[in-house]
PAVO-782471 format. One record per atom (N, C-alpha, C, O): x, y negated, z; residue in three letters. Coordinates in steps of 0.1 Angstrom, whole numbers, plus 5000, padded with zeros to 4 digits. Layout:
N
XYZALA ...
//
This chain:
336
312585056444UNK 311785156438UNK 310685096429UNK 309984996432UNK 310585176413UNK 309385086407UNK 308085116414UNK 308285216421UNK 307185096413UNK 305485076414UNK 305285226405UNK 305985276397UNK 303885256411UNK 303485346407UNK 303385326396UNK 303985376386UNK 302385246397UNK 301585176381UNK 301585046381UNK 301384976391UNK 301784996371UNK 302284796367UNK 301484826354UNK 301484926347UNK 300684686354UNK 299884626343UNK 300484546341UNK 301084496350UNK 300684476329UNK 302084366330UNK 301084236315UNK 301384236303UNK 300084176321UNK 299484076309UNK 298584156297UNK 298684126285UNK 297784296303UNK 297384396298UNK 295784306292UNK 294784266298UNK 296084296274UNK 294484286268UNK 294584376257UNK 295584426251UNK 292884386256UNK 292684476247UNK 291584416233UNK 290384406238UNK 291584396225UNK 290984346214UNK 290484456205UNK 291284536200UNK 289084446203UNK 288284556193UNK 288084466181UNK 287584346181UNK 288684536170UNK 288184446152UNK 287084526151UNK 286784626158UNK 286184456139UNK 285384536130UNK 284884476117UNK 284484356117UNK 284984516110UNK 284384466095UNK 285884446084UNK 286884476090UNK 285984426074UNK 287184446067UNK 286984266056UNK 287784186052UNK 285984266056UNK 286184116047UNK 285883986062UNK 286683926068UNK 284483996064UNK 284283896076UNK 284583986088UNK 283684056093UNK 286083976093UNK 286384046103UNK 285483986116UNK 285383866114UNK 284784026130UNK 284684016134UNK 285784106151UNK 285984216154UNK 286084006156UNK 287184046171UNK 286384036188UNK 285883936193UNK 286384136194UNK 285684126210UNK 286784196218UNK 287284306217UNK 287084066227UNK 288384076235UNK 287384166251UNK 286684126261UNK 287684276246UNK 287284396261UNK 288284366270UNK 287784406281UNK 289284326272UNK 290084326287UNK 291084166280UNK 291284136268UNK 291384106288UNK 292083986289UNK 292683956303UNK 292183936314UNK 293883986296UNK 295183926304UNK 295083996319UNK 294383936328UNK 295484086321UNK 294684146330UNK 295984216340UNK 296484316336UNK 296384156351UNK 297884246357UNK 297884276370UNK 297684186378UNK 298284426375UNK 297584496385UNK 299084596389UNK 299784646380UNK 299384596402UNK 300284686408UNK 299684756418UNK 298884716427UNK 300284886416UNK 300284986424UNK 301385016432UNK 302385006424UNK 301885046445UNK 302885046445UNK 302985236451UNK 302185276459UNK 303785296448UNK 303985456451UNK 303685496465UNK 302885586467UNK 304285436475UNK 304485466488UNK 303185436496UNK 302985476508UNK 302385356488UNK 300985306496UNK 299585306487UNK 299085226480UNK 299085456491UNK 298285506482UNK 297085406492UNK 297385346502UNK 295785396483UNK 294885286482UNK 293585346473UNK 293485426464UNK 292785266480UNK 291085266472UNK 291285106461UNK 291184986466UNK 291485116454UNK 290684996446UNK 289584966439UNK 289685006428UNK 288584906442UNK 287684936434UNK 287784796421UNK 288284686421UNK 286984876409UNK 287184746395UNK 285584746392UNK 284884826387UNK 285184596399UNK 283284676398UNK 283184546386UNK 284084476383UNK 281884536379UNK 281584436368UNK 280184516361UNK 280084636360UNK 279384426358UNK 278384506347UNK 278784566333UNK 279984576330UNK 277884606324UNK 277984666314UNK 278784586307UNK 278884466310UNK 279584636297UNK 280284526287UNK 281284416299UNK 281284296296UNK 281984456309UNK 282784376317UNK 283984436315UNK 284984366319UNK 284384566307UNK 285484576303UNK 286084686317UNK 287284676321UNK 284984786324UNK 285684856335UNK 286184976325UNK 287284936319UNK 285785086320UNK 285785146310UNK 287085156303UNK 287985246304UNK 286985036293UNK 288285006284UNK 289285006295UNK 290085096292UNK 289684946310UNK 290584966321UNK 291185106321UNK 292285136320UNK 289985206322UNK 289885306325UNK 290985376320UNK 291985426327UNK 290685386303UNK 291085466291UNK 293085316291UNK 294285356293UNK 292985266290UNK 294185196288UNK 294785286301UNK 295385396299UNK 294785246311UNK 294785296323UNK 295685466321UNK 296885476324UNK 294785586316UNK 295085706311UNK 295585706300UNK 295485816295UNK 296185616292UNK 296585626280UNK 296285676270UNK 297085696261UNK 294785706272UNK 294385706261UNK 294385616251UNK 294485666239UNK 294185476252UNK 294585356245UNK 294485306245UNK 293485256249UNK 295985206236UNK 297285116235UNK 296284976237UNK 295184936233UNK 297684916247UNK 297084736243UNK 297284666236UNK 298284666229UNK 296384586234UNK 296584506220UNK 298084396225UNK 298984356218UNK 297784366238UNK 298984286243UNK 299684326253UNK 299184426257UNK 300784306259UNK 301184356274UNK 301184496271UNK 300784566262UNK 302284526287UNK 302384636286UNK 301584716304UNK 301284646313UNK 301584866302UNK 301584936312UNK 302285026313UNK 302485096303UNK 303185066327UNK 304085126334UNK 303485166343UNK 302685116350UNK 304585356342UNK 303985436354UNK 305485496357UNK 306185576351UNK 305785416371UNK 307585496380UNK 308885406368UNK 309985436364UNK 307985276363UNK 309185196360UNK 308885206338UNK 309285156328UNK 308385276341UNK 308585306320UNK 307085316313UNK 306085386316UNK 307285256306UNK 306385226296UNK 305485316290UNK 306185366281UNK 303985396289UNK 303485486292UNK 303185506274UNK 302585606270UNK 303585416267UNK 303085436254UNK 304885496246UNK 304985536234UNK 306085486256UNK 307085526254UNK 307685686258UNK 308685746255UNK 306185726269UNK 306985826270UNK 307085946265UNK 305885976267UNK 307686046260UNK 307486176253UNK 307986296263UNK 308286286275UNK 307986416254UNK 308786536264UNK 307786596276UNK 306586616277UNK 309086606284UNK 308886606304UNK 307586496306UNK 306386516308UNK 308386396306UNK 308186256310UNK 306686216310UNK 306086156319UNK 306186276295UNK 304986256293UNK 304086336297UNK 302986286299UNK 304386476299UNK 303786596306UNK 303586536323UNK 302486536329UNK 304786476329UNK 304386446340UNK 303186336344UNK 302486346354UNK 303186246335UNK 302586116332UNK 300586216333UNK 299586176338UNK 300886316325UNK 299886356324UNK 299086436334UNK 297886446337UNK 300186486339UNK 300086596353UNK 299686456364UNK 298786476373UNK 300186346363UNK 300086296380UNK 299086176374UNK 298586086381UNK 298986186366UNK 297086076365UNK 295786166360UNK 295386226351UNK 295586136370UNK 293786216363UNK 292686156364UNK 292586056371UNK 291786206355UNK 290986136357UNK 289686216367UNK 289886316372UNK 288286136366UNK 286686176368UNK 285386076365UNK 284785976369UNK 285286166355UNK 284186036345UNK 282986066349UNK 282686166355UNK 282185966345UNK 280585916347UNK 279886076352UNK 279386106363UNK 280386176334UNK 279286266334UNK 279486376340UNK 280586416336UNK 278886456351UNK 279486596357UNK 279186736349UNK 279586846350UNK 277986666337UNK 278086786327UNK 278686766318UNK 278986876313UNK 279186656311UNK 279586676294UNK 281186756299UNK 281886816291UNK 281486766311UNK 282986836311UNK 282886996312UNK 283787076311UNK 281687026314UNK 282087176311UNK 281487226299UNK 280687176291UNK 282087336298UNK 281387426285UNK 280387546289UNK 280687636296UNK 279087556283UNK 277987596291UNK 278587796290UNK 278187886297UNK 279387796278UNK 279887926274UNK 281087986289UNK 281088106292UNK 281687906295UNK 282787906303UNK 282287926317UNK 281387856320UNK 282888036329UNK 282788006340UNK 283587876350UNK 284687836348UNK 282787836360UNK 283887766363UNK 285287766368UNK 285987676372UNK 285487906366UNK 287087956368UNK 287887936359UNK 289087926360UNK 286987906344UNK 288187886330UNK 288587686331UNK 289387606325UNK 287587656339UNK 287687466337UNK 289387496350UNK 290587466346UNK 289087536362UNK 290087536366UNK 291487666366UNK 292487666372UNK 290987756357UNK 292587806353UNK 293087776343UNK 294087836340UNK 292387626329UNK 293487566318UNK 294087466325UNK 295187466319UNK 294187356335UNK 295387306342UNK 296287416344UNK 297387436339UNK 295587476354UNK 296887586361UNK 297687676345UNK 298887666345UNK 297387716338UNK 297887756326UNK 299087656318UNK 300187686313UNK 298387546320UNK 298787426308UNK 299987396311UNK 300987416304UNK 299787336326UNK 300987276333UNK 301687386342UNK 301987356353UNK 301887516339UNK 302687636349UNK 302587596363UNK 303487536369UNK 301487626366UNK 301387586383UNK 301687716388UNK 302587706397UNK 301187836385UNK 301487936390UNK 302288066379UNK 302188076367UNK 302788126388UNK 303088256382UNK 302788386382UNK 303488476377UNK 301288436390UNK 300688516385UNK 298888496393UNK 298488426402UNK 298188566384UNK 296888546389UNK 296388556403UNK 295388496408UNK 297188616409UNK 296788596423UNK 297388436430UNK 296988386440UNK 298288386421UNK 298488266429UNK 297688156426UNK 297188076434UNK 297588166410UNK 296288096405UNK 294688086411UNK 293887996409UNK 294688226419UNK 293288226426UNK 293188156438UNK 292188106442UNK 294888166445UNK 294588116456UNK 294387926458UNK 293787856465UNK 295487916447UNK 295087726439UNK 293687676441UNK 293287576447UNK 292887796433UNK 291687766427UNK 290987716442UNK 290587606445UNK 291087826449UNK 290387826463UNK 290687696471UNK 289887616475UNK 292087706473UNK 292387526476UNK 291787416473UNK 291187326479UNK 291987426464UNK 290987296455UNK 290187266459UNK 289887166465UNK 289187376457UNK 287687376463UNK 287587366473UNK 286687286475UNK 288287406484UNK 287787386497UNK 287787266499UNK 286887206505UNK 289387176493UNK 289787066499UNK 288386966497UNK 287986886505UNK 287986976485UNK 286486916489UNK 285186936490UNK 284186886484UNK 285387056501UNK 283787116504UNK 282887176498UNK 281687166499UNK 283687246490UNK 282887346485UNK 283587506485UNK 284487536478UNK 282787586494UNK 282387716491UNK 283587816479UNK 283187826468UNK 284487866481UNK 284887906471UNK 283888056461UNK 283688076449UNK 283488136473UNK 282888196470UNK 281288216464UNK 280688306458UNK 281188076467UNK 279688036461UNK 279787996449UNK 278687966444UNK 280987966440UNK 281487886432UNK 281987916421UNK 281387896410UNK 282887956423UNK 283988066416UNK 283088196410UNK 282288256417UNK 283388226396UNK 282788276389UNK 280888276384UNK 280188366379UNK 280888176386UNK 279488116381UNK 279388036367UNK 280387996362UNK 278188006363UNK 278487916350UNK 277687776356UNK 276887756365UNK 278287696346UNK 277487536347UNK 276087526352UNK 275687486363UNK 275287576343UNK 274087596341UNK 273387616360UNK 272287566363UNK 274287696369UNK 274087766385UNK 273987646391UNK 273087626399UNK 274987536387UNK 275587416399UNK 274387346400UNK 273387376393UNK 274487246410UNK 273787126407UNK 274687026403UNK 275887056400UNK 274186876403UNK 275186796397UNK 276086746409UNK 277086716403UNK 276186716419UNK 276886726426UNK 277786856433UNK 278486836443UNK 277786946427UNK 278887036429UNK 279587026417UNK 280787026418UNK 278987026404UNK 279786986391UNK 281086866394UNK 282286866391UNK 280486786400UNK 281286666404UNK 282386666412UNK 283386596410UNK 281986776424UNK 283386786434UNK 284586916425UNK 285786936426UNK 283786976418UNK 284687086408UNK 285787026400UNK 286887056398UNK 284986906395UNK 285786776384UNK 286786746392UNK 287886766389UNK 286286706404UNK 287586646414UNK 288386756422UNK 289386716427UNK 288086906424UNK 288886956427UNK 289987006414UNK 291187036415UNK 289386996403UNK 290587036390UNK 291686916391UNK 292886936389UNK 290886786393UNK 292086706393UNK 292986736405UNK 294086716402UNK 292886776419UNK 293186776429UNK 294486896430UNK 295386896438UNK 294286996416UNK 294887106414UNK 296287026410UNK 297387076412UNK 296086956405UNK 297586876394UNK 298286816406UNK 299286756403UNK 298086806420UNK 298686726430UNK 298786576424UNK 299786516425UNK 297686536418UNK 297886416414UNK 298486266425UNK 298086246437UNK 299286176416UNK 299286016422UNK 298385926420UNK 298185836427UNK 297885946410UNK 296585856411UNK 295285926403UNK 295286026397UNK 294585856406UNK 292885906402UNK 292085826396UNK 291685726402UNK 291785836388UNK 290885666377UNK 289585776379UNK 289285876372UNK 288785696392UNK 287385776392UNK 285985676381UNK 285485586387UNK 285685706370UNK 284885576361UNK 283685636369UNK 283585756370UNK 282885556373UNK 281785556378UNK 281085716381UNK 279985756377UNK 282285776392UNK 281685936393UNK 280785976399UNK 280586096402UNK 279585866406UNK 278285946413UNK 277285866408UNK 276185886414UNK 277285786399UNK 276085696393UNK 275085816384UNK 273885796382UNK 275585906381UNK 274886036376UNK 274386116386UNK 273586196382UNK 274686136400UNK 274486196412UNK 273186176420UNK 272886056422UNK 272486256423UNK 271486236436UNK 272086176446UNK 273086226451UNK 271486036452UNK 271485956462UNK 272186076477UNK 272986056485UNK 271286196475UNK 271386216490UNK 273086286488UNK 273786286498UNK 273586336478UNK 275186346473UNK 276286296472UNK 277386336471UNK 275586156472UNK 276986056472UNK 277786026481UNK 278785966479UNK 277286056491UNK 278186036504UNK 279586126504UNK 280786116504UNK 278286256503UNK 279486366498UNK 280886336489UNK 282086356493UNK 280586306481UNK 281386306468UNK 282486236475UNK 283586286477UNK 282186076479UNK 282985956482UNK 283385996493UNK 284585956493UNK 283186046501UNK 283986096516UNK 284786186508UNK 285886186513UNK 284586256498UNK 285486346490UNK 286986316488UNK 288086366490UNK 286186146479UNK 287486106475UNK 288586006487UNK 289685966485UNK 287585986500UNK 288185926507UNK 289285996514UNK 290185936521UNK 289286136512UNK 289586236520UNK 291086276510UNK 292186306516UNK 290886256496UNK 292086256487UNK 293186146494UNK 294286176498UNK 292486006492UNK 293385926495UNK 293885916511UNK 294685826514UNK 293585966518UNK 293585946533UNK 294786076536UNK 295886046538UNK 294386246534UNK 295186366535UNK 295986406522UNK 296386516522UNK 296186336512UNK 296886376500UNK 297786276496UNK 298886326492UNK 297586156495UNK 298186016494UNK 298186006478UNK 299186006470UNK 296685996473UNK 296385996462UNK 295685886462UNK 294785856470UNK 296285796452UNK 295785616449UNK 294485636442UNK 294585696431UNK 293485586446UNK 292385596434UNK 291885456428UNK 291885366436UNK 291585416418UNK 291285346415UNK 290085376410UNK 290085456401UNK 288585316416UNK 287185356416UNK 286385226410UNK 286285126416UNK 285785246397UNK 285285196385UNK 284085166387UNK 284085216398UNK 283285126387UNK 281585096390UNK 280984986389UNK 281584876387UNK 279685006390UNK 278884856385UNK 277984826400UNK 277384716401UNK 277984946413UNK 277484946423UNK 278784886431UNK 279984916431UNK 277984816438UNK 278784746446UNK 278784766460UNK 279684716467UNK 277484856466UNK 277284926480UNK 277985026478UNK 278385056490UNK 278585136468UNK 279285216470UNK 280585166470UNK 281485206479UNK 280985026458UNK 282484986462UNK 282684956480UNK 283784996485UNK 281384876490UNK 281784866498UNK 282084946509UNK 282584916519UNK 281685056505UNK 281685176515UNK 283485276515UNK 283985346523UNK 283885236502UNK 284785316497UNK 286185256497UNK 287185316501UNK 286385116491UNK 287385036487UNK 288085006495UNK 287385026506UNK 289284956500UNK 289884866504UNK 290084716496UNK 290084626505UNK 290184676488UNK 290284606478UNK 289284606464UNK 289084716458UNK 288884496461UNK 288184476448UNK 288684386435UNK 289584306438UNK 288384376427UNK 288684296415UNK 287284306406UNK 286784416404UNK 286784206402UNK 285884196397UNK 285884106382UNK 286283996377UNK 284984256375UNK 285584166358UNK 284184146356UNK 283284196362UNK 284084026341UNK 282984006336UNK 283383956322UNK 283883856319UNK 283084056314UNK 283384066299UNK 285384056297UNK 286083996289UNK 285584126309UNK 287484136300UNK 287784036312UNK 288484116318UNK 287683936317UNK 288183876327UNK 287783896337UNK 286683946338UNK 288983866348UNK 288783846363UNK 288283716369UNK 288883616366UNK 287183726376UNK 286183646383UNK 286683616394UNK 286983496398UNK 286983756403UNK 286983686418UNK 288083856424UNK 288083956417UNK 288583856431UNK 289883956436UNK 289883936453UNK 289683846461UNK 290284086454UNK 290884056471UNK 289784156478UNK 288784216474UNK 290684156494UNK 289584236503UNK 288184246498UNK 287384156498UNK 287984396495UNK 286584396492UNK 285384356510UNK 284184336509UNK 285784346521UNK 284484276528UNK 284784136528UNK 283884086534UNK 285384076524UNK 285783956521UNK 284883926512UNK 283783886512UNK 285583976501UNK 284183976487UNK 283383976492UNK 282783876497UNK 283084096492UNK 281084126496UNK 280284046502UNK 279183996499UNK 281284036512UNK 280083916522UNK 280483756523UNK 279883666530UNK 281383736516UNK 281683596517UNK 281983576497UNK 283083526494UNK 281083616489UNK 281683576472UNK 281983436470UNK 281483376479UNK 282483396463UNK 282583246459UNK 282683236446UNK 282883126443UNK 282583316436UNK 282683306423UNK 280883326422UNK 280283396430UNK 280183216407UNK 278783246404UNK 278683406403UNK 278283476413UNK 279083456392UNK 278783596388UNK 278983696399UNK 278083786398UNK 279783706410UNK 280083766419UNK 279083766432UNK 278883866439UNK 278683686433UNK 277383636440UNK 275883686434UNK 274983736441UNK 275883676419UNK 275283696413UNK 274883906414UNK 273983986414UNK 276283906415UNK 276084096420UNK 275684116430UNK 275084216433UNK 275883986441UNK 275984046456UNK 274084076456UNK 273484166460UNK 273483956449UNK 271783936447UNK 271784016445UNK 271384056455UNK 271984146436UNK 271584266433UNK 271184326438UNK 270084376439UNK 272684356447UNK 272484466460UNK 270884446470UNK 270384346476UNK 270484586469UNK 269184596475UNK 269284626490UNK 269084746494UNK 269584506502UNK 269984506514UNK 268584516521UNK 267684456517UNK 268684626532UNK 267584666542UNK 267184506548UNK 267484496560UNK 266984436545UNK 265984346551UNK 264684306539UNK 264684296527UNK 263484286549UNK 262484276542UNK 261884136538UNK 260984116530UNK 262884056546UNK 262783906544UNK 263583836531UNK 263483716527UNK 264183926527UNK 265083886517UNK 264583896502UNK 264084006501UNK 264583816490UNK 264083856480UNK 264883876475UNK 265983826479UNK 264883966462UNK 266283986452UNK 265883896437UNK 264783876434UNK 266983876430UNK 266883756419UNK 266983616426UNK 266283536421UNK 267583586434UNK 267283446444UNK 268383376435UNK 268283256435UNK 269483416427UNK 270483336420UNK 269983326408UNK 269583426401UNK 269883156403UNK 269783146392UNK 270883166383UNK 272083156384UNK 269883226369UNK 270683276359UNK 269983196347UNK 268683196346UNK 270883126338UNK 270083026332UNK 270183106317UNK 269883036307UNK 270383276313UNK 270783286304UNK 271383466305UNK 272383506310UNK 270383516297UNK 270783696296UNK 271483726291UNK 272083646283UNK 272183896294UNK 273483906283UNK 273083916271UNK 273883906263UNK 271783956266UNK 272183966250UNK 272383796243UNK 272883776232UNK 271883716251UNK 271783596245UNK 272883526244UNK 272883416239UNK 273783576249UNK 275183536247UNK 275983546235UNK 275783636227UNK 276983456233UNK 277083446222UNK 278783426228UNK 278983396240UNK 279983446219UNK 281483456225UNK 281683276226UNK 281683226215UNK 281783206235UNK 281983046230UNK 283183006232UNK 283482886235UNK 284183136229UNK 285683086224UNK 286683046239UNK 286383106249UNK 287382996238UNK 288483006254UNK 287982916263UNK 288882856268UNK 286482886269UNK 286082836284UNK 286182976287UNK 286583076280UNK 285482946303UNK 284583046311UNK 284583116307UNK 284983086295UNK 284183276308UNK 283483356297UNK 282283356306UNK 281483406299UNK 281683316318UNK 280783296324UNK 279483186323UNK 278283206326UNK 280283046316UNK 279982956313UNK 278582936308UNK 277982836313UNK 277783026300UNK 276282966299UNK 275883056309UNK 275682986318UNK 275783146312UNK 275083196324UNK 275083126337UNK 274183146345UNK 276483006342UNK 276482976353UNK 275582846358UNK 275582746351UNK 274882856369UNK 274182716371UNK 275082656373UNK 274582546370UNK 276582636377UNK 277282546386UNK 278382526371UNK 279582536373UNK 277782496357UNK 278582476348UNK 278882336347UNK 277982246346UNK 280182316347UNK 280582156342UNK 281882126327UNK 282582206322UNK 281782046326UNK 282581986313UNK 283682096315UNK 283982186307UNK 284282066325UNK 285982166325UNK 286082286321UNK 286982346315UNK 284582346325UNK 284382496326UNK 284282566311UNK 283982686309UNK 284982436298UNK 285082496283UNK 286682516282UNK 287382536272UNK 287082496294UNK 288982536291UNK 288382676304UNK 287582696313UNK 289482746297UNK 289682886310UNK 290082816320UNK 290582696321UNK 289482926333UNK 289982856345UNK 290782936350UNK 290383046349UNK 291682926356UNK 292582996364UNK 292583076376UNK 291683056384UNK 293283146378UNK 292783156394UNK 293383126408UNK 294583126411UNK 292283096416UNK 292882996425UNK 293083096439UNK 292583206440UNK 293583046447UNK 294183136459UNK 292983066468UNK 292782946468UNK 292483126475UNK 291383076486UNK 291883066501UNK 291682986510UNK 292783236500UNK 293483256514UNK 293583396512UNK 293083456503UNK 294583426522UNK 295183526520UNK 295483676515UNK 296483736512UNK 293683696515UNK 293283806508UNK 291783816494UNK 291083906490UNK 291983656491UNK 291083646480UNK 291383556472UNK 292283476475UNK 290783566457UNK 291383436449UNK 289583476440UNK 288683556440UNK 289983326432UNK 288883316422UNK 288883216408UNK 289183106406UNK 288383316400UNK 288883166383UNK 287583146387UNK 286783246386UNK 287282996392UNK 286182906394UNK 286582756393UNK 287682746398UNK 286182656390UNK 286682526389UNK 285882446404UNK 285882336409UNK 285282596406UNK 284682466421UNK 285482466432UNK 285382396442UNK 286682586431UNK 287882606442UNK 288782536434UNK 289782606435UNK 289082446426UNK 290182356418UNK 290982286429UNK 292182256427UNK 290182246443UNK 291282196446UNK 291982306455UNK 292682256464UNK 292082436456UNK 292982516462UNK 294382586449UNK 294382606437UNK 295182596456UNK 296382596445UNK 295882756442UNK 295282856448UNK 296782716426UNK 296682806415UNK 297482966418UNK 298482966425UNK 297183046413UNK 297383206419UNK 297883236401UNK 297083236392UNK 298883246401UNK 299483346390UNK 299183456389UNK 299283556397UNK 298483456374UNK 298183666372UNK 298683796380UNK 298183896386UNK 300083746374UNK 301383856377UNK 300983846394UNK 300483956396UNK 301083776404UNK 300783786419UNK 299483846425UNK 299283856437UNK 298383886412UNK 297083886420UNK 297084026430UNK 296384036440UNK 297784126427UNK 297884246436UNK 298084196448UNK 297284236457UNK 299284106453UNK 299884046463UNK 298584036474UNK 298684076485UNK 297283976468UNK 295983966475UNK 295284106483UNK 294784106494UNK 295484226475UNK 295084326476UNK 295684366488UNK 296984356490UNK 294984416497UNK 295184496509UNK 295184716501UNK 294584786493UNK 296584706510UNK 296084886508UNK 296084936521UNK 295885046523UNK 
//
């Protein structure tokens, strides 16, 4: 049986200028399986400019790689037309950052969820469509009657958000590309939301793949992480593995972020010899390389990534002497 979804040496390159062309490599070399039968949390965490985003949209096909290919059930997603493509469309969905830019302030929230049911003939008459609607909603805690026939403007932003995910929930979707859906959310909501989506992947067998720059929410949510920093992968594998044991600079460098309940602990404790604007592209090392304290001579050739144990790897030259982890294998690390 193929894989749900295969990334197959997936980069992505942005031009700009027409005489002094200038090129910024957003995703590099980048290969990721899904497999059908074993729906999963992944989370793809990295700061700004790490290239989660561009994942995202490649991801949904919105758009093409500059290299490599992506497959979804075996075929090529920039090949497929018809049916083929309708289903491609029906069984990936997405839920982005914003819980308002998706509605229209003119529309009840009955018209966001009766153009799926319309688009893709879910139903055949209005009463079945209502009863859909209602499904949806409940399946993630929300009220149908509190809901249903109101406008945007009524919600708060955390019911906007479970509405987003109950429309996708309407398509019976296989996978879910959530880009950073509660970083716009009230704190005391997020729980909600993510028990939401835990609840997709657990009673639905819907694969999510969950985008973010927060890394207390990846740990609460994930089974697995991958971690990018400008288009490459840093560090992969069991996300409590990660979290509490990183071995890559940058990855470490996130974990200092995280604002952990102890009062003994300072944050900023990892040196950083070097901000992102001051960076400058320095061609095929590291892409980490002037930010890292632990930089050496080698660290101007790419580094590869190395296998640590069973459920982690890392492109670091300070694990050089553990053997080398092929791209195409890094899922292999991933627990679902």
């Amino acid at each position: 049986m193929a894989p749900l979804l295969e990334l197959r040496n997936v980069s992505k390159v942005y031009s700009r200028g027409v005489i002094n062309k200038v090129s910024t490599t957003a995703l590099n070399n980048v290969s990721l399986t899904l497999n059908e039968n074993e729906p999963t949390i992944m989370t793809v965490a990295g700061e700004s400019g790490s290239g989660k985003t561009t994942l995202a949209m490649l991801l949904l096909g919105f758009i093409t790689p500059t290299t490599g290919q992506i497959f979804y059930k075996g075929k090529d997603i920039t090949s497929l037309r018809g049916e083929e493509r309708m289903s491609f469309r029906r069984e990936v969905q997405a839920v982005f950052q914003d819980p308002f830019a998706v509605f229209n302030p003119f529309y009840s929230v009955d018209h966001l969820l009766e153009v799926p049911i319309e688009r893709f003939k879910l139903a055949k008459s209005k009463a079945e469509a209502r009863n859909k609607m209602v499904e949806a909603l409940t399946a993630v805690g929300l009220r149908p009657e509190d809901i249903l026939g109101r406008f945007p403007h009524q919600l708060s932003g955390g019911q906007r958000q479970r509405i987003n995910v109950a429309r996708a929930l309407l398509l019976k979707p296989r996978l879910l590309v959530a880009d950073e859906p509660v970083s716009m959310v009230d704190a005391s909501l997020r729980a909600n939301i993510l028990e939401t989506l835990r609840s997709l992947q657990r009673n639905h067998g819907v694969s999510i793949i969950y985008i973010t720059h927060d890394l207390t929410t990846a740990y609460h949510i994930a089974k697995s992480i991958i971690v990018l920093y400008r288009g490459s992968v840093m560090e992969a594998g069991d996300v409590d593995t990660v979290i509490k044991r990183p071995q890559h600079p940058y990855t470490r460098l996130l974990i200092d972020s995280i604002p952990w309940p102890d009062l003994n602990r300072r944050w900023g404790e990892t040196d950083i010899k070097a901000r992102e604007s001051e960076i400058s592209d320095q061609g095929t090392g590291c892409k980490f390389l002037v930010r890292c304290p632990y930089a050496m001579d080698v660290c101007t050739a790419p580094p590869p990534l190395f296998r640590l144990d069973d459920h982690q790897a890392t492109a670091c030259y300070l694990h050089a002497e553990n053997p080398q982890l092929s791209v195409d294998k890094l899922s292999e690390l991933l627990p679902v």
